[in-house]
N, C-alpha and C positions, 0 to 999 in steps of 0.2 A: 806175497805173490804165490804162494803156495798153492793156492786154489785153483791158479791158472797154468796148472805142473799138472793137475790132476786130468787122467788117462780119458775121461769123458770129455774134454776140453776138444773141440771140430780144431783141425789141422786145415790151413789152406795150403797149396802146394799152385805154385809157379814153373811151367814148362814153355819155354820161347819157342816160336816155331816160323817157320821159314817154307813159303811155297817157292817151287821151282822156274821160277822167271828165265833162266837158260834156256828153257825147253816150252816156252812159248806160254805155261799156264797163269792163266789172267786169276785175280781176286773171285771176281762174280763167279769162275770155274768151280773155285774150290771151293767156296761158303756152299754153293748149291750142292754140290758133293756131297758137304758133311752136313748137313742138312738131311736130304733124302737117301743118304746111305751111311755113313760116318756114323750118323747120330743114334744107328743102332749096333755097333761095337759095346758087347755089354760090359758094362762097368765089376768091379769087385765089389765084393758087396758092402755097404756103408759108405759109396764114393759115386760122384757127379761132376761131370765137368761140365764147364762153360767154353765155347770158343769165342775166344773176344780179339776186336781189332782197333789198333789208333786211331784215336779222332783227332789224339793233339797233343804236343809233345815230344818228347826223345823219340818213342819209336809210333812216329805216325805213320800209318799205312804196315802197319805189321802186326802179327798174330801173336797171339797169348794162349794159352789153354791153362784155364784157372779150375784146380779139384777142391772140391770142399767135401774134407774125408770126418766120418762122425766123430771119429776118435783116434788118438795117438796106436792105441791099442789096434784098430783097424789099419789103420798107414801100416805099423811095422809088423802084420800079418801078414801083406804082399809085397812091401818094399822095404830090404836092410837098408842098412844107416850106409852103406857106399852106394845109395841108390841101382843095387842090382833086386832081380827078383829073388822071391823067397822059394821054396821049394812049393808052398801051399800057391804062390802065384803061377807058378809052372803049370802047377796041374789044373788051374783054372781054365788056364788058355787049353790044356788036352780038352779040357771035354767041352771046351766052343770051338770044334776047327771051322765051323761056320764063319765065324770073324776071322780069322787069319786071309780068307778071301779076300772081306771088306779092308783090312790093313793091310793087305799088298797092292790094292786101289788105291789108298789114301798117299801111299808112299809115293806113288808115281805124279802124286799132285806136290807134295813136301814132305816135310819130316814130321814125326808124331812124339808124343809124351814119350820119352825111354832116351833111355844113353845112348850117345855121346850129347845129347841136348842139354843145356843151359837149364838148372833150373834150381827154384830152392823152396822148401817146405818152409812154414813159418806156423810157431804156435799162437794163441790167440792170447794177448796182455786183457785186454780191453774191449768193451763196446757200448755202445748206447742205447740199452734197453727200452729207452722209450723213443726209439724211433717210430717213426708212421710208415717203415716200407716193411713191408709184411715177407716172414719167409717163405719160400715158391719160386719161380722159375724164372731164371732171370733172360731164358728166349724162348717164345713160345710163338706159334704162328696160330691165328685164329680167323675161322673163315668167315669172311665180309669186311676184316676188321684188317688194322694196322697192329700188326705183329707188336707182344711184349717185349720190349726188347731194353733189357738197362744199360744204366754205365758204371761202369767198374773203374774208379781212379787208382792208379800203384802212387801213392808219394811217398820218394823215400828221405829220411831222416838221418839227422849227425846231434851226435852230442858235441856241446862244446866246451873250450879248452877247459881241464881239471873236471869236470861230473862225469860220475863212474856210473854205473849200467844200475848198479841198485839206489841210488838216487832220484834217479830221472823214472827208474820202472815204481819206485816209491810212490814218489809224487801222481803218479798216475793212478796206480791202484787206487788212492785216496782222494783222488780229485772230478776221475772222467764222468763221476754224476753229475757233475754240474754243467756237462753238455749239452745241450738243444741243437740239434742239426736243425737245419733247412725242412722245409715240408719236402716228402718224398726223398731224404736223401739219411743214409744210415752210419755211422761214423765205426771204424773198426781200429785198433793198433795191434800191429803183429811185429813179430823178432823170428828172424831166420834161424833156424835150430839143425837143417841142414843141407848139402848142397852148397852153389856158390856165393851165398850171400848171408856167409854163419855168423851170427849176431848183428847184423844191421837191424834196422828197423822203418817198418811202413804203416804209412796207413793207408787200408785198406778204405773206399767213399763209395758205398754202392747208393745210385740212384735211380730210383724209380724208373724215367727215361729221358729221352733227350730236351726233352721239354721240358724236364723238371729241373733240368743242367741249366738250361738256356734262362730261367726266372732271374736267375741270381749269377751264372756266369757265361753268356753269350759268347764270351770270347777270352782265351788263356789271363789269365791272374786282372783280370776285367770284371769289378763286381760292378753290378747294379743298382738303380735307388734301393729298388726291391733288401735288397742285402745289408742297403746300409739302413736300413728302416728295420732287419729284423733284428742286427746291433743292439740297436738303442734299445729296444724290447726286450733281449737278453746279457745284459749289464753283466752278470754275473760269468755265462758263458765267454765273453769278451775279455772281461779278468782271467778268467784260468787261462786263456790262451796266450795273455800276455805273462804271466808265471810260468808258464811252457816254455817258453821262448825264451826264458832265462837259464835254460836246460839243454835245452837243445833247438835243430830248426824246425819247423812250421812246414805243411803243406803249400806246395806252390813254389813258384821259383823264389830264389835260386837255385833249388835244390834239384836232382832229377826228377821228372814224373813224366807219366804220361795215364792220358784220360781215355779211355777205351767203349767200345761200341759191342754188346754181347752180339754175336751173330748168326751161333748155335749152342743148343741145349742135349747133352746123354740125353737119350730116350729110354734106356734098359740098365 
């Protein structure tokens, strides 16, 4: 697993967020907010967020702000390991007091990425290179068209009784080629490395869009013919995941998850 240690490895980072329902501000408020203004708070550089919300699941109807930072090396340039800012992030924010406008806007809708929020970086074990969903933008609004917009599934994971953490990340390393996701849909594993969820582990299911959700799962841990038709076509894929499972749990209940809707995309 060494490989997946190394500083070039993208960090994805989990920030929970919470709009101000006390004070009257509706969902549609806020997404168009950060949308045509939010969406230009500029990022540090090497780093992108997603605003994503429940379609289904633990936190249906609630917000996520998912960052997909290029490298370890980039994350702890602007954020220490107690999740406060570094001095080079201080000075990032000096010389945009432009955004500090826009974030004392956003504030008055909910809370934003930064402490006291909930949240946990995770480095990346794993992924399925031969996926068919392309890297890009996972919201994008296009005029005439129905806006890009993907799904972002969190499923989280337990090992069980007696496998230890180098076991199960073993078996992984040496296994996760034998994956085949769904058409349009991208398979990731990640391990919290810091924040509130230090060593757990998820996987990350980005897909294409809601349509490409809806082929194979229409509705919560509800597969379709469609699904059990691509089974039998990946026999092999089907194996590893019963070998998983003898390690730890599987995506999908019973475990926590929730399946999420992107709703905005950084623009800078």
């Amino acid at each position: 697993m060494e490989q997946q240690k190394n500083s070039s490895v993208p960090v994805f980072s989990l920030y929970y967020i919470a709009i101000d329902t006390e004070t009257g501000v509706r969902p549609e408020q806020f997404e168009t907010f950060v949308r045509q203004k939010g969406a230009h708070i500029p990022c540090y550089p090497g780093w992108t967020w997603t605003l994503l919300r429940g379609l289904r699941g633990e936190r249906e109807g609630q917000y996520l702000m998912l960052f997909e930072i290029a490298s370890a090396t980039q994350r702890d340039s602007y954020v220490a390991a107690d999740g406060n800012k570094t001095d080079l992030a201080r000075q990032f924010w000096r010389e945009h007091p432009e955004a500090l406008e826009i974030l004392g806007e956003w504030k008055r809708y909910g809370t934003f990425s930064e402490l006291p929020t909930l949240y946990t970086d995770y480095r990346l074990l794993a992924e399925n290179t031969k996926s068919t969903v392309p890297y890009g933008l996972r919201y994008q609004e296009r005029a005439g068209q129905e806006p890009v917009a993907r799904v972002i599934g969190i499923h989280n994971l337990a090992l069980r009784p007696d496998v230890d953490a180098h076991t199960f990340e073993t078996f992984i390393a040496q296994n996760h080629h034998r994956i085949h996701d769904y058409p349009h849909w991208k398979f990731r594993l990640l391990k919290g490395e810091r924040g509130n969820r230090l060593d757990q582990y998820v996987v990350l299911m980005e897909i294409a869009s809601l349509k490409a959700l809806d082929v194979f799962y229409p509705e919560p841990d509800i597969a379709t013919d469609e699904a059990a038709k691509f089974a039998r076509a990946h026999r092999d894929t089907k194996q590893m995941y019963e070998e998983w499972k003898q390690l730890a749990s599987f995506s999908g209940s019973p475990q926590i998850y929730t399946d999420y809707l992107s709703v905005a995309q950084s623009l800078s």
